[in-house]
MDTraj code that builds the backbone (N, CA, C; nanometers):
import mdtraj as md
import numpy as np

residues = "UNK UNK UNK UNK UNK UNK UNK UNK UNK UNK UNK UNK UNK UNK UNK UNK UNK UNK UNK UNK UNK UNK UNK UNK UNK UNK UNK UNK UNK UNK UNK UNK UNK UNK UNK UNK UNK UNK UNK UNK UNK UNK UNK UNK UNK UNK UNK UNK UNK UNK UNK UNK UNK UNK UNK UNK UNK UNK UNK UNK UNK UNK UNK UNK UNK UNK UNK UNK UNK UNK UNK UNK UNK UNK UNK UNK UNK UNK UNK UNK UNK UNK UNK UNK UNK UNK UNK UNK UNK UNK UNK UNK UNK UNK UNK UNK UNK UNK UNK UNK UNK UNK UNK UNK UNK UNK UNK UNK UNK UNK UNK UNK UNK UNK UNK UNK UNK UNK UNK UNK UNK UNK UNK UNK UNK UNK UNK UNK UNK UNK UNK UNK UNK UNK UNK UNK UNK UNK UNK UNK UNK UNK UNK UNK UNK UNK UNK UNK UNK UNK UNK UNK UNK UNK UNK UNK UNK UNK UNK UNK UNK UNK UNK UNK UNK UNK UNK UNK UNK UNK UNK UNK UNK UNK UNK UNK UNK UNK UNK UNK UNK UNK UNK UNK UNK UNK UNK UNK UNK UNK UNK UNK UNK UNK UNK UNK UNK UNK UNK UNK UNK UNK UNK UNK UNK UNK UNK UNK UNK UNK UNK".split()
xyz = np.array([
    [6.1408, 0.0891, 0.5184],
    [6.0132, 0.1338, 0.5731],
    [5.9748, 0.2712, 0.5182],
    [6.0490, 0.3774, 0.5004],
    [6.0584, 0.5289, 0.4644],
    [6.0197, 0.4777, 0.3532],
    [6.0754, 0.4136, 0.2040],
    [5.9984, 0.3791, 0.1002],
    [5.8592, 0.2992, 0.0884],
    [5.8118, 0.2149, 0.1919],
    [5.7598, 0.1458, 0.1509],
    [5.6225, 0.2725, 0.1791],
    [5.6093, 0.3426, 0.3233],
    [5.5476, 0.4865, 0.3442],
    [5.5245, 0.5583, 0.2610],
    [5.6527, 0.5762, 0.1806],
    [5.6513, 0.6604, 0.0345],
    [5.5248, 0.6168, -0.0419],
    [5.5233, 0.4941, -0.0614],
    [5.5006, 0.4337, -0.1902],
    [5.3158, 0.4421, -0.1272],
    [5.2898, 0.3819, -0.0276],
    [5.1050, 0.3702, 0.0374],
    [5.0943, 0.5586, 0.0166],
    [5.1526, 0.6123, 0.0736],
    [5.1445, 0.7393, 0.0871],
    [5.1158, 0.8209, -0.1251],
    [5.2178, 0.7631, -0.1578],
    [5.1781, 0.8074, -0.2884],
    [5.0552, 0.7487, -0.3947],
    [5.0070, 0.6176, -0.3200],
    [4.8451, 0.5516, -0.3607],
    [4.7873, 0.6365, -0.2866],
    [4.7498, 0.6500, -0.2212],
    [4.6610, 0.7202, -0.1520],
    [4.6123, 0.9008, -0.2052],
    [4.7210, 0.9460, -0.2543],
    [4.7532, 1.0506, -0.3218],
    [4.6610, 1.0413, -0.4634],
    [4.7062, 0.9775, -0.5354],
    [4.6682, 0.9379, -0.6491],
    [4.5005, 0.8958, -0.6249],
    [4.4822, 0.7944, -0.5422],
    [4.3472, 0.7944, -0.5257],
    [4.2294, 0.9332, -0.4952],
    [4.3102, 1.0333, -0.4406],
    [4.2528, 1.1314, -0.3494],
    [4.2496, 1.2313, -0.5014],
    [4.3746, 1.2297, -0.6460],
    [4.3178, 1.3013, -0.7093],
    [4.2128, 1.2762, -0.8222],
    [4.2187, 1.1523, -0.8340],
    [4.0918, 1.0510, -0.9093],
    [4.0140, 1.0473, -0.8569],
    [3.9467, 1.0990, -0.7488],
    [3.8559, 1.0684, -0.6435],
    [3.7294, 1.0896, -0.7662],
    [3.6827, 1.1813, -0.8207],
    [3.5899, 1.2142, -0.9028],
    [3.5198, 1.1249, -0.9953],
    [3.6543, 1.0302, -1.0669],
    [3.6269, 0.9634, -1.1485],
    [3.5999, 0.8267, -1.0872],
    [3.6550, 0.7752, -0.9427],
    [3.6205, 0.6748, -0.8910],
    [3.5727, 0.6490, -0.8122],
    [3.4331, 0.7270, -0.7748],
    [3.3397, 0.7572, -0.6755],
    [3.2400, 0.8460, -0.6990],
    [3.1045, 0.8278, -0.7206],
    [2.9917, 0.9921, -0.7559],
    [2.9777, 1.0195, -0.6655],
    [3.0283, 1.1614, -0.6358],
    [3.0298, 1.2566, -0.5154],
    [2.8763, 1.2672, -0.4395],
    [2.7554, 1.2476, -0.5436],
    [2.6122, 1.2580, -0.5308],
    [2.6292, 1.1187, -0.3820],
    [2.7156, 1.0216, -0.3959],
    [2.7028, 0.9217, -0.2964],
    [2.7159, 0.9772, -0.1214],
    [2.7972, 1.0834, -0.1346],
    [2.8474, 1.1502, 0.0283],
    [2.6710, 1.2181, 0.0795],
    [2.6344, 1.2352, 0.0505],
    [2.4576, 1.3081, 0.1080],
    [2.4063, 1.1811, 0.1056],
    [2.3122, 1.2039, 0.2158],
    [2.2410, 1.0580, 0.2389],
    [2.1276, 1.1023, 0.1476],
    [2.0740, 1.1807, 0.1070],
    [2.0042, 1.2318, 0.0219],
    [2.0480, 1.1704, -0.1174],
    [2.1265, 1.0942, -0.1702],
    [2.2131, 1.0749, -0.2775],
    [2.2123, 0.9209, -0.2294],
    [2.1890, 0.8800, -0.1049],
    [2.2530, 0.7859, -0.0524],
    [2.1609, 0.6527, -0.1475],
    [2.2273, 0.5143, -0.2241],
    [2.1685, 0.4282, -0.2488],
    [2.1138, 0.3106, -0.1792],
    [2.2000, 0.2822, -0.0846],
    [2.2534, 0.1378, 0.0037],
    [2.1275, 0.1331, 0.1094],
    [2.1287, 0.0332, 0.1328],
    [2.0271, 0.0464, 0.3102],
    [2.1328, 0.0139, 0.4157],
    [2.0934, 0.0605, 0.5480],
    [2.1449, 0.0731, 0.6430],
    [2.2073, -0.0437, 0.6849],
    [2.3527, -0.0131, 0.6898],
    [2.4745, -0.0655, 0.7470],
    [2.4908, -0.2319, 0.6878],
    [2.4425, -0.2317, 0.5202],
    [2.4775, -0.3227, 0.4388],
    [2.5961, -0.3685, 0.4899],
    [2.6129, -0.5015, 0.4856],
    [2.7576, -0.5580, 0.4394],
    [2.8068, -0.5610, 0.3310],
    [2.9226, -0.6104, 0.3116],
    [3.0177, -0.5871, 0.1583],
    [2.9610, -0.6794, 0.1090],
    [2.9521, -0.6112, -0.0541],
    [2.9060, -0.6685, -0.1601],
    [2.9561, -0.6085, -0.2572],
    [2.9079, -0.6605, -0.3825],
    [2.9922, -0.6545, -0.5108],
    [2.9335, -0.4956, -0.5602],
    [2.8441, -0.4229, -0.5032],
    [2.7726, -0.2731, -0.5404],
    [2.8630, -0.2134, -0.4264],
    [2.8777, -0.2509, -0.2883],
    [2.9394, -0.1677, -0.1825],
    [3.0501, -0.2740, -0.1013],
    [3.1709, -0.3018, -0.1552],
    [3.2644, -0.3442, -0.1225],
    [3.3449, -0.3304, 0.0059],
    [3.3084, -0.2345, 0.0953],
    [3.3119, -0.2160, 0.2362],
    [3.2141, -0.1914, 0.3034],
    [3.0539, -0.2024, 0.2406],
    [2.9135, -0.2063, 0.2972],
    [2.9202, -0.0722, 0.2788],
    [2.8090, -0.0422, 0.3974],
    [2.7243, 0.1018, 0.3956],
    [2.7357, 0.1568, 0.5451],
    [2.7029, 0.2642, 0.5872],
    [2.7091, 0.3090, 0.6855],
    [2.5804, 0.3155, 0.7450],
    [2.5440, 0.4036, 0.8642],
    [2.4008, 0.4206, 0.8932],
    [2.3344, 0.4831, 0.8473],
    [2.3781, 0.5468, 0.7541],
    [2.2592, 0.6331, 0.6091],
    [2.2315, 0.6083, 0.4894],
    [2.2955, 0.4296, 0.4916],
    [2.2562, 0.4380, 0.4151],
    [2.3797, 0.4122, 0.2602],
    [2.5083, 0.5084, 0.3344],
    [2.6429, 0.5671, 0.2184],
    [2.7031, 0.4120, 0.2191],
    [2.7927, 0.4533, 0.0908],
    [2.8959, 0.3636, 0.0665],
    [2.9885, 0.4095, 0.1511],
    [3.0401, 0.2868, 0.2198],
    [3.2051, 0.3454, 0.2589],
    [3.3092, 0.3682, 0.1911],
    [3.3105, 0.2781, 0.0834],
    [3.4108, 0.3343, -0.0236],
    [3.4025, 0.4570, -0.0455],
    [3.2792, 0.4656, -0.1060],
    [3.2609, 0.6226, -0.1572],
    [3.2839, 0.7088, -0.0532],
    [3.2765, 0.7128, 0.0527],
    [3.3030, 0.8277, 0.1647],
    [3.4773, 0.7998, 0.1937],
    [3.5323, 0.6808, 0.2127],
    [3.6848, 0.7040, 0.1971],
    [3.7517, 0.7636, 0.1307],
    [3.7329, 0.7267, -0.0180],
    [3.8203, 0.7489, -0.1438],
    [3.7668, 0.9588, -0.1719],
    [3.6467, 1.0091, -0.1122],
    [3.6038, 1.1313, -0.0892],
    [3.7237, 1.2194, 0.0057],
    [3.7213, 1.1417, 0.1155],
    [3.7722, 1.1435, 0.2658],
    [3.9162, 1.1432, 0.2710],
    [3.9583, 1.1353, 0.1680],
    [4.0917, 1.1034, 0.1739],
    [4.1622, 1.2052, 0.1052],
    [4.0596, 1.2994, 0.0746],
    [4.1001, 1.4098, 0.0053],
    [4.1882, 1.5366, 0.1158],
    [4.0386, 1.5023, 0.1885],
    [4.0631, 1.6642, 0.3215],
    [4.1608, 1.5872, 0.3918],
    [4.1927, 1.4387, 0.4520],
    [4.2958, 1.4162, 0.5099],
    [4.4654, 1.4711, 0.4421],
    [4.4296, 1.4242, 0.2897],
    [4.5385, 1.4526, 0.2494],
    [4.6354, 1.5786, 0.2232],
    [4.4888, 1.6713, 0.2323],
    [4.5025, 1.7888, 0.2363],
    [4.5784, 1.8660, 0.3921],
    [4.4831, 1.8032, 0.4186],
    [4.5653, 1.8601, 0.5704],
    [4.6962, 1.8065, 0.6220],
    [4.6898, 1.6795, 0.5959],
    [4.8227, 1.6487, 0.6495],
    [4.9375, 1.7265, 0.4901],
    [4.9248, 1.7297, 0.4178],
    [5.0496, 1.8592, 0.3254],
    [5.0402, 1.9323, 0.4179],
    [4.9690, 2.0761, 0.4170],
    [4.9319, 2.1805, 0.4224],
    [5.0353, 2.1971, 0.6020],
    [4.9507, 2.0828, 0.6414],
    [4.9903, 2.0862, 0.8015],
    [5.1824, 2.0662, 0.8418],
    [5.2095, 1.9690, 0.7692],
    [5.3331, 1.9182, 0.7503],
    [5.4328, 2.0318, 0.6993],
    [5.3692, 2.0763, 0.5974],
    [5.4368, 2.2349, 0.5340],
    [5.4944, 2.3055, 0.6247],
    [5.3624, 2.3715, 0.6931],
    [5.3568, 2.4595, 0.8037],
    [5.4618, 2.3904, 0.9175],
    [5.4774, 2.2773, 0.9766],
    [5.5620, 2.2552, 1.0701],
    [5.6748, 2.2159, 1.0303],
    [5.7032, 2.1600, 0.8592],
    [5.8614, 2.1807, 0.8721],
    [5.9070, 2.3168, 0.8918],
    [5.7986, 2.4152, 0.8133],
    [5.8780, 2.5366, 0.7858],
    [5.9100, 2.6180, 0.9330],
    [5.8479, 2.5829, 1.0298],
    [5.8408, 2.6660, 1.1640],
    [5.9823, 2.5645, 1.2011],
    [5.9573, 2.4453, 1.2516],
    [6.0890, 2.3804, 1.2890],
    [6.2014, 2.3812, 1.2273],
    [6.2393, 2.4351, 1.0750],
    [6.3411, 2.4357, 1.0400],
    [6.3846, 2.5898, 1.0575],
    [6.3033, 2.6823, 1.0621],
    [6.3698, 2.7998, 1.0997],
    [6.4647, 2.7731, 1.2043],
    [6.3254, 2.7220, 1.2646],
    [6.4187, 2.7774, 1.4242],
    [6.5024, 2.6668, 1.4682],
    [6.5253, 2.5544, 1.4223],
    [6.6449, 2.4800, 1.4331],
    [6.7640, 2.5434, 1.3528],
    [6.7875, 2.5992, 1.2704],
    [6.8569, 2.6691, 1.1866],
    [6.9172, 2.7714, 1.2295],
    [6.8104, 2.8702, 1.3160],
    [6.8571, 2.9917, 1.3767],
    [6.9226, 2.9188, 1.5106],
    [6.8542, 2.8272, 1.5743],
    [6.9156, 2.7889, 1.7143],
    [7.0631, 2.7434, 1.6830],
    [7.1053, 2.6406, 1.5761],
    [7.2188, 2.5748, 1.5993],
    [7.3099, 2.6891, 1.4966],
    [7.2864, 2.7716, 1.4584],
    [7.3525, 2.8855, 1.3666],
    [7.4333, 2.9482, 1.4911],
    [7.3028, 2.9953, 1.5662],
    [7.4146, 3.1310, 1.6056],
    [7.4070, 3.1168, 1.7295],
    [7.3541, 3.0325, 1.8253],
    [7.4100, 2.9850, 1.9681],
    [7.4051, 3.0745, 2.0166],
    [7.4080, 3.0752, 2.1522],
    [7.4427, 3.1409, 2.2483],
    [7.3045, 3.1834, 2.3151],
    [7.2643, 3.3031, 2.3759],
    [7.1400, 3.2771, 2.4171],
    [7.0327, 3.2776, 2.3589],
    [7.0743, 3.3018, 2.2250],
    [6.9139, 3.3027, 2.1372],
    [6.9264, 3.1310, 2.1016],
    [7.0419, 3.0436, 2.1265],
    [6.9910, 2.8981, 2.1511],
    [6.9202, 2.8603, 2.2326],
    [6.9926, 2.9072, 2.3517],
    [6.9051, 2.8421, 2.5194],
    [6.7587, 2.9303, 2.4755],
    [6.7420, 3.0196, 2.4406],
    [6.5614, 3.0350, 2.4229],
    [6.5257, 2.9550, 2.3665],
    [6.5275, 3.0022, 2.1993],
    [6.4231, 2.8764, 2.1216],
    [6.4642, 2.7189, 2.1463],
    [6.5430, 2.6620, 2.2330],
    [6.5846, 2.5526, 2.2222],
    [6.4419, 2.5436, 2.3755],
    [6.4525, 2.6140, 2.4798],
    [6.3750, 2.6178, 2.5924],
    [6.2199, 2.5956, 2.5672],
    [6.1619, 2.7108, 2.4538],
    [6.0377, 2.6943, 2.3900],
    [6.0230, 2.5818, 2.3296],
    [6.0717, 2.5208, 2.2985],
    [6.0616, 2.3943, 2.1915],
    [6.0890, 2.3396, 2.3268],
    [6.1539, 2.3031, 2.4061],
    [6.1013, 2.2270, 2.4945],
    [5.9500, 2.2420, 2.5472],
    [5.9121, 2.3389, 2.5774],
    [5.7973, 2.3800, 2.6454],
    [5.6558, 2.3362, 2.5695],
    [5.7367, 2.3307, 2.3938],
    [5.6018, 2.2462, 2.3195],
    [5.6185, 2.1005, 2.3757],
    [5.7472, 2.0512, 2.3322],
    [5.7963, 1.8639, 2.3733],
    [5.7007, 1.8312, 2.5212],
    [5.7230, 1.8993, 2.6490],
    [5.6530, 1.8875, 2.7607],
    [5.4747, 1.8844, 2.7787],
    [5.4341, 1.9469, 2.6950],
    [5.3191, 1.9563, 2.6579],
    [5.2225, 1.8356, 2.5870],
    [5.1233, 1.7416, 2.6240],
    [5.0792, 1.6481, 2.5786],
    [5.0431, 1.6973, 2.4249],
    [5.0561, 1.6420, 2.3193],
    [5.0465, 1.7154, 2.1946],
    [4.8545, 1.7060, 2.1748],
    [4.7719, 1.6141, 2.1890],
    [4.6603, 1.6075, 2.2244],
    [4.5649, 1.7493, 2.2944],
    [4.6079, 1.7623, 2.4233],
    [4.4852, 1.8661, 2.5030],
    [4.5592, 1.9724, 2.4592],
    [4.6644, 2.0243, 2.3992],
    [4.6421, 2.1082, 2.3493],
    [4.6353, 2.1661, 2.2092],
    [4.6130, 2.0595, 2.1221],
    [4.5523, 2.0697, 2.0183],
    [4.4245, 2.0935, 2.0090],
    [4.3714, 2.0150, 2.1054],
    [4.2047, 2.0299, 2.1586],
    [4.1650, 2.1775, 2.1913],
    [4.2510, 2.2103, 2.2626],
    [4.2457, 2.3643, 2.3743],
    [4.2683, 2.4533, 2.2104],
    [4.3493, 2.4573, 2.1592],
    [4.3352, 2.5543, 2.0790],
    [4.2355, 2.5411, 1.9312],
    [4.2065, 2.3844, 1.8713],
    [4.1120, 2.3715, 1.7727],
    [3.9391, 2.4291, 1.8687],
    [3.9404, 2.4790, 1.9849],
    [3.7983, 2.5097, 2.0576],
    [3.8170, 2.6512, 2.0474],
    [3.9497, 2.6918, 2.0858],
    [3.9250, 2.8621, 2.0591],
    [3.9338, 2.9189, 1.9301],
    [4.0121, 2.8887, 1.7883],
    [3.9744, 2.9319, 1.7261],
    [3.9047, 2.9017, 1.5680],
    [3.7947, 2.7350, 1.6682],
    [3.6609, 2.7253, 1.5580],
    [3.7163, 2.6393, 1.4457],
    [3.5811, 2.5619, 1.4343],
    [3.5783, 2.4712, 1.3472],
    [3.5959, 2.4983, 1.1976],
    [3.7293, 2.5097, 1.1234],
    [3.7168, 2.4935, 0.9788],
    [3.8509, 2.4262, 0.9723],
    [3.8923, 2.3985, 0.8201],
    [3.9648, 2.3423, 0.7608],
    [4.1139, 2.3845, 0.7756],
    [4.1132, 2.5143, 0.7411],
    [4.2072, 2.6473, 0.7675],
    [4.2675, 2.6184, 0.9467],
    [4.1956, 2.6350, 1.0351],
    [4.1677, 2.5584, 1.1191],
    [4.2785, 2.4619, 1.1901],
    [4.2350, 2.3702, 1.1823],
    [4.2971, 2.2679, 1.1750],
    [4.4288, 2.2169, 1.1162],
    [4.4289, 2.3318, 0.9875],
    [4.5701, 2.2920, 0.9276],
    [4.6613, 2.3721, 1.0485],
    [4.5891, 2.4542, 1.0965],
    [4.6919, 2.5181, 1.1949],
    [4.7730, 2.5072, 1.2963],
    [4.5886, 2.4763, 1.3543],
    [4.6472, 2.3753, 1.4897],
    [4.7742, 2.2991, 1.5084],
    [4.7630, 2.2020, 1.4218],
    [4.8721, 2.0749, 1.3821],
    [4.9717, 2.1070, 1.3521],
    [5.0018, 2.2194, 1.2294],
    [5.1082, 2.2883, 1.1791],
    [5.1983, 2.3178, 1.2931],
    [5.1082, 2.4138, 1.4268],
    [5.2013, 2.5017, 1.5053],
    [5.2120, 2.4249, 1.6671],
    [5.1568, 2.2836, 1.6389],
    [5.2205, 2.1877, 1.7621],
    [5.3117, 2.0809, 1.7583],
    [5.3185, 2.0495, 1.5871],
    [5.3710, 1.9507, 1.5329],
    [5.5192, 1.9458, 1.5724],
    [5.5703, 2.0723, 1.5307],
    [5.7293, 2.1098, 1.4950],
    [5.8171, 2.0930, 1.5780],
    [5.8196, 2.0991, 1.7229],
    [5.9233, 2.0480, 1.8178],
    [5.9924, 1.9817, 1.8070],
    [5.9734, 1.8378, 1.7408],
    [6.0565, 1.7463, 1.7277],
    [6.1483, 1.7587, 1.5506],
    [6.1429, 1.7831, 1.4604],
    [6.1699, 1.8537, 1.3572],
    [6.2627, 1.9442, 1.3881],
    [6.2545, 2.0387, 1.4997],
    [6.3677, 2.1914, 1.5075],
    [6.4674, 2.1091, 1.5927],
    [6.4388, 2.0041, 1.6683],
    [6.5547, 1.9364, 1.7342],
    [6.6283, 1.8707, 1.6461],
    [6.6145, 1.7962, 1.5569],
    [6.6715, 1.7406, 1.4711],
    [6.7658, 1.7909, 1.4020],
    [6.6765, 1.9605, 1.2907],
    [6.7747, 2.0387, 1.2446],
    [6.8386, 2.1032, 1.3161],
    [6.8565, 2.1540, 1.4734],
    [6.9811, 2.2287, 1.5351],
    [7.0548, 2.1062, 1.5501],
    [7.0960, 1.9778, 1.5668],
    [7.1658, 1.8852, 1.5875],
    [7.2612, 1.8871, 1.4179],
    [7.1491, 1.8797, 1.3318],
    [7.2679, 1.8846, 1.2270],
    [7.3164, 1.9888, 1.1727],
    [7.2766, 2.0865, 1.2150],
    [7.3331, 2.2935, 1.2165],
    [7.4330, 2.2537, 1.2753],
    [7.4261, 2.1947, 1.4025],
    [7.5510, 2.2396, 1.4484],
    [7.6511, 2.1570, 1.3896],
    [7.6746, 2.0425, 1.3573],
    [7.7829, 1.9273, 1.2731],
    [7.8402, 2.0148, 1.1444],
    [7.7216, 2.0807, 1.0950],
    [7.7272, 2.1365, 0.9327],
    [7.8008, 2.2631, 0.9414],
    [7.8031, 2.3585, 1.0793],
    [7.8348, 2.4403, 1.0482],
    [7.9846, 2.4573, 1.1323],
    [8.0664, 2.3667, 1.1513],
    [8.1694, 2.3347, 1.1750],
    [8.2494, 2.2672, 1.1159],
    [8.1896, 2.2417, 0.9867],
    [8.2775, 2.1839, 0.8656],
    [8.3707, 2.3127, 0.7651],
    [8.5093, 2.2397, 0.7403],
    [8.5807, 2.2769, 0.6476],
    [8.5192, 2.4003, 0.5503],
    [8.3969, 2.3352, 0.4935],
    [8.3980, 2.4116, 0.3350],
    [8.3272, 2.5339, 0.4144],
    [8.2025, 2.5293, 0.5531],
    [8.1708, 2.6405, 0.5672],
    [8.2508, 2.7810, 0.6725],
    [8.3927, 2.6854, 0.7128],
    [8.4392, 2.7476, 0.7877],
    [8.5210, 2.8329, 0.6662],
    [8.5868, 2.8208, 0.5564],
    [8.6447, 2.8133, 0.4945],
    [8.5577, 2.9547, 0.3625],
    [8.4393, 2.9444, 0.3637],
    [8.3725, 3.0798, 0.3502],
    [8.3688, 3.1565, 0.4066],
    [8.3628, 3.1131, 0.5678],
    [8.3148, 3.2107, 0.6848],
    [8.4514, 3.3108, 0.6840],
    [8.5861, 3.2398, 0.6285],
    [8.7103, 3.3623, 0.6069],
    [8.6937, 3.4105, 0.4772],
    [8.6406, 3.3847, 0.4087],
    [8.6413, 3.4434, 0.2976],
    [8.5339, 3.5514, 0.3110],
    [8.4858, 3.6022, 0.3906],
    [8.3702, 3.7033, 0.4073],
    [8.2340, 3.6805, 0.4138],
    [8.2114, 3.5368, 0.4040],
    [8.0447, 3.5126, 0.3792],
    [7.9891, 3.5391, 0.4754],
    [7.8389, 3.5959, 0.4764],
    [7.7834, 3.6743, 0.5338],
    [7.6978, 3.5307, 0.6080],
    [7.6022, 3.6031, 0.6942],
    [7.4993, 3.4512, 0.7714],
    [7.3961, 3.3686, 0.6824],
    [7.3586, 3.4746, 0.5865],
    [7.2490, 3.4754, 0.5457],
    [7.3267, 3.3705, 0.3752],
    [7.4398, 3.4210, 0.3512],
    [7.4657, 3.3350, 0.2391],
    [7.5367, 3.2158, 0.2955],
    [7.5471, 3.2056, 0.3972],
    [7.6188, 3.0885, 0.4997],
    [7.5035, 2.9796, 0.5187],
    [7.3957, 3.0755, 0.6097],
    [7.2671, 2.9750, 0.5605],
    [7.2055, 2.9160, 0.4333],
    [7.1887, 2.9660, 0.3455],
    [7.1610, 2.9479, 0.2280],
    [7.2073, 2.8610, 0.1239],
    [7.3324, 2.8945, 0.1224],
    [7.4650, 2.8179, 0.0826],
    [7.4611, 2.6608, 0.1035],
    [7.5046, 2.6812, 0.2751],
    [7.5783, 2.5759, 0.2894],
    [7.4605, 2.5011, 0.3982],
    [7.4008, 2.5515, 0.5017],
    [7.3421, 2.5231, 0.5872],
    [7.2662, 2.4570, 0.5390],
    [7.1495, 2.5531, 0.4992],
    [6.9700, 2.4438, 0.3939],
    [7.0006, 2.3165, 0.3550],
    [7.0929, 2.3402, 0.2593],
    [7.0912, 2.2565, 0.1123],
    [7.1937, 2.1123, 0.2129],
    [7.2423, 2.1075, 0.3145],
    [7.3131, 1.9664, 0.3958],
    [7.1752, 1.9445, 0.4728],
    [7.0822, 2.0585, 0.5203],
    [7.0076, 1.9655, 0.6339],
    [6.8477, 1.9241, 0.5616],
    [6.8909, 2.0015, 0.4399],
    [6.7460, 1.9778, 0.3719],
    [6.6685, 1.8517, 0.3743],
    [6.7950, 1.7496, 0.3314],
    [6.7747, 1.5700, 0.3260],
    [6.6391, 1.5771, 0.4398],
    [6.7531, 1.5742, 0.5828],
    [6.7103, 1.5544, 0.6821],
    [6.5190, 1.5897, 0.6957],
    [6.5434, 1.7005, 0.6895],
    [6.3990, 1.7445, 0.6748],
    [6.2791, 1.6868, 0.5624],
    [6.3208, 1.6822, 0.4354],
    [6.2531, 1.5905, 0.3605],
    [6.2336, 1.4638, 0.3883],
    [6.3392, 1.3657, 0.4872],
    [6.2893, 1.2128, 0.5633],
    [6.2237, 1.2245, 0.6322],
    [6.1915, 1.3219, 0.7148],
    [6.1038, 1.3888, 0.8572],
    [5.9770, 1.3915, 0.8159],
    [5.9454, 1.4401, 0.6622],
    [5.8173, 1.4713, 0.6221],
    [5.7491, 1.3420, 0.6162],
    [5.7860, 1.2672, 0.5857],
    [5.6698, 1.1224, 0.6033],
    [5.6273, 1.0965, 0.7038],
    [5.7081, 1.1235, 0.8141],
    [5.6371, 1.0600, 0.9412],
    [5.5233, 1.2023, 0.9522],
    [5.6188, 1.3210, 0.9974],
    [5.4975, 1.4387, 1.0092],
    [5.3702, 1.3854, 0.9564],
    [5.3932, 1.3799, 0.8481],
    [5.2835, 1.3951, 0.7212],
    [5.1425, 1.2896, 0.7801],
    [5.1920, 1.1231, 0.8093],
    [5.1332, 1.0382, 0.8852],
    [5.0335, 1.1166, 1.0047],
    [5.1237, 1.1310, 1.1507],
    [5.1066, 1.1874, 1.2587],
    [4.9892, 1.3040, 1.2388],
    [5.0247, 1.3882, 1.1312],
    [4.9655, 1.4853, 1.0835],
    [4.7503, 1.4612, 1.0482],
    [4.7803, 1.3541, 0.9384],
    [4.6463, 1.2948, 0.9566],
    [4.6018, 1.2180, 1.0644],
    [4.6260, 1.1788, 1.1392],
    [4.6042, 1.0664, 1.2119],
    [4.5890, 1.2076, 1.3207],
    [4.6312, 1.2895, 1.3920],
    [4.5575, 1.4029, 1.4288],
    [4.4578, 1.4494, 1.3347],
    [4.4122, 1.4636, 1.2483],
    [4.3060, 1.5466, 1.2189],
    [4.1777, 1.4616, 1.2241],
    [4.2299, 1.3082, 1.2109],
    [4.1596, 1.2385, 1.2215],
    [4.0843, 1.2132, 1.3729],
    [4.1688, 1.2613, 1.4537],
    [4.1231, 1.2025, 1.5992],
    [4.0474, 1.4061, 1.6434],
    [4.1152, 1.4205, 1.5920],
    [4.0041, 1.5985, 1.6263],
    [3.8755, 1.6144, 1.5243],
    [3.8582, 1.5180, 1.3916],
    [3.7316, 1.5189, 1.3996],
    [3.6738, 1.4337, 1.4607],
    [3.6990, 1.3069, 1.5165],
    [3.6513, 1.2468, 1.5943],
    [3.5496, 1.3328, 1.6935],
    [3.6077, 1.4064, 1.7585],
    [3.6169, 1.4482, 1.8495],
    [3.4876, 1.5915, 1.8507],
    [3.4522, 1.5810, 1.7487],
    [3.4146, 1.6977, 1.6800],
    [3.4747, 1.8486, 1.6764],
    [3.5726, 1.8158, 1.6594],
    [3.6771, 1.9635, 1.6023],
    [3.7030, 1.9773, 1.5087],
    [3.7100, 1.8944, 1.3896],
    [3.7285, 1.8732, 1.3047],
    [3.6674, 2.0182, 1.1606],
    [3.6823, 1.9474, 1.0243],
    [3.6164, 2.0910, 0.8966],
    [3.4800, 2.0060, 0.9449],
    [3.3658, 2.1181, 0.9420],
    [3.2123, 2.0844, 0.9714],
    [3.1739, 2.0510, 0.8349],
])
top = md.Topology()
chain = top.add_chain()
for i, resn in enumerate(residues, 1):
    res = top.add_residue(resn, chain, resSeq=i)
    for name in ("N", "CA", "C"):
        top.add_atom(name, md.element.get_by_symbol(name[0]), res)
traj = md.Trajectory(xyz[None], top)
């Protein structure tokens, strides 16, 4: 399933950077618009027209740009927040675990929805935006994952076995920590990545969305 994700996920990609050559952008303005209203599919508009008139193709294969965009951008942003702090939580324990392990609950408890909503209203409709939103609600489930395998990783042989030899936290992390839970985090990114659009999709719905 993770490959087969891969593989739609990497058409879709490819479509989103050909977009230029396989769609005239002049088609997204209804001003540009050729079709009459809410055509059916035909051999000129293969998923019909909308109510202005547009191709739907042409507004997907457009559309699939800013989704794609956001869900990277967004996905970025929440591995990189969840792997810190899964990293720092299952590293060094003790009460700086029970915190960020507590906060990350406090996102998990939280419907991921109203307050994506609550915060895409306070700070305004753009692109920037939105990558944010998502970025900094996404990650909860991501930092649980990596403190689960912090902690397995950092009770192994080879890193206990530096840790007498003088290695410091920071080359402990680096070293040995990242580079075992990295996998982990790179399988994580497909689903994010999904979840990721499929929110931006339902907050422009919604009109929160890039104007």
């Amino acid at each position: 399933m993770g490959m087969a994700g891969l593989i739609i996920l990497g058409f879709f990609l490819i479509v989103a950077i050909a977009a230029p050559l396989l769609a005239d952008s002049r088609g997204l303005s209804p001003v540009g618009a050729t079709g009459g209203v809410l055509d059916p599919p035909s051999l000129d508009y293969p998923m019909g027209t909308d109510d202005l008139g547009r191709s739907v193709l042409t507004l997907t294969i457009w559309g699939s740009r800013i989704s794609l965009m956001v869900g990277f951008f967004a996905t970025a942003l929440s591995m990189v927040i969840g792997a810190v702090i899964g990293i720092a939580a299952g590293y060094y324990g003790g009460w700086r675990e029970t915190a960020m392990m507590r906060f990350t609950d406090w996102f998990l408890v939280i419907p991921f929805l109203p307050l994506a909503i609550v915060l895409a209203s306070i700070l305004g409709r753009s692109l920037f935006n939105i990558i944010l939103v998502i970025g900094i609600t996404s990650w909860p489930g991501t930092a649980r994952l990596v403190r689960a395998q912090t902690l397995s990783v950092k009770e192994r042989p080879y890193v206990e076995r530096a840790r007498a030899l003088g290695a410091g936290d920071w080359h402990l992390i680096t070293r040995h920590i990242l580079p075992n839970v990295f996998p982990l985090i790179f399988a994580n990114t497909i689903l994010v990545v999904a979840i990721a659009i499929l929110s931006e999709t339902t907050l422009s719905f919604l009109g929160l969305g890039d104007p």
